[in-house]
C-alpha positions in Angstrom: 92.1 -238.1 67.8 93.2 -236.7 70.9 94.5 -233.9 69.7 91.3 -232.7 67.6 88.9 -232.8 70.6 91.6 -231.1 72.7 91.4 -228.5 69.6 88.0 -228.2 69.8 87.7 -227.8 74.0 90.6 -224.5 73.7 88.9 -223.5 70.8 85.4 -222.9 72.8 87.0 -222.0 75.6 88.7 -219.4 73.4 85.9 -217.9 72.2 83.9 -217.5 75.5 87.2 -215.3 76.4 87.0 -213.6 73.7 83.1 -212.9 74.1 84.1 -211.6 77.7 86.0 -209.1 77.0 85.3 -205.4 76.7 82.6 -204.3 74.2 84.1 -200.7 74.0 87.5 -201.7 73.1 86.3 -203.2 69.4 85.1 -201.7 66.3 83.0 -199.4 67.8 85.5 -197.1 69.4 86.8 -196.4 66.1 83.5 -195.0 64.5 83.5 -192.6 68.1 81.4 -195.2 70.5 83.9 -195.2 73.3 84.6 -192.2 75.6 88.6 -191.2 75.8 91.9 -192.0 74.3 92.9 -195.1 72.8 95.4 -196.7 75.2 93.2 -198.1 78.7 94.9 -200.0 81.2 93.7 -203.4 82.3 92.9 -204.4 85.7 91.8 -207.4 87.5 89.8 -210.0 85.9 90.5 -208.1 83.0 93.8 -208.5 82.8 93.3 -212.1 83.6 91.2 -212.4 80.8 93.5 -210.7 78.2 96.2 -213.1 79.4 94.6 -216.1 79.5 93.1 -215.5 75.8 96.5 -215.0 74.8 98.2 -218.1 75.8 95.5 -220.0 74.5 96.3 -218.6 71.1 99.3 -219.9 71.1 98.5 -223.3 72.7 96.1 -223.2 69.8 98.8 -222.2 67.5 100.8 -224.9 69.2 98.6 -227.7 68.4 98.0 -226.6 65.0 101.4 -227.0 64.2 102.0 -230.1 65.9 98.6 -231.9 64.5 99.9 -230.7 60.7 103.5 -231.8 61.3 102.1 -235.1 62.9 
């Protein structure tokens, strides 16, 4: 049980990251809706962001694996 709601609290928190990150970076720089090339570096909360949205993919990941193996 604990492990489903703590699922479910990454999971949302997950999301909101996900939400925050760059609009420009997504589908519409490939039909031409971004400015520039296609490598930009990340800086500041940005590159917080990016990081933090990745570990919590594999946290996710993590307890994905560990609920089904349970």
């Amino acid at each position: 049980m604990l492990i489903s709601v703590i699922q479910i609290i990454v999971s949302v928190v997950l999301i909101v990251l996900i939400l925050l990150q760059e609009r420009s970076s997504g589908l519409s720089g490939v039909f031409g809706g971004s400015e520039g090339g296609f490598y930009q570096t990340r800086r500041g909360l940005e590159r917080i962001i990016f990081g933090a949205t990745i570990v919590l993919v594999v946290i996710l990941m993590g307890l994905s694996l560990f609920s089904l193996l349970r």
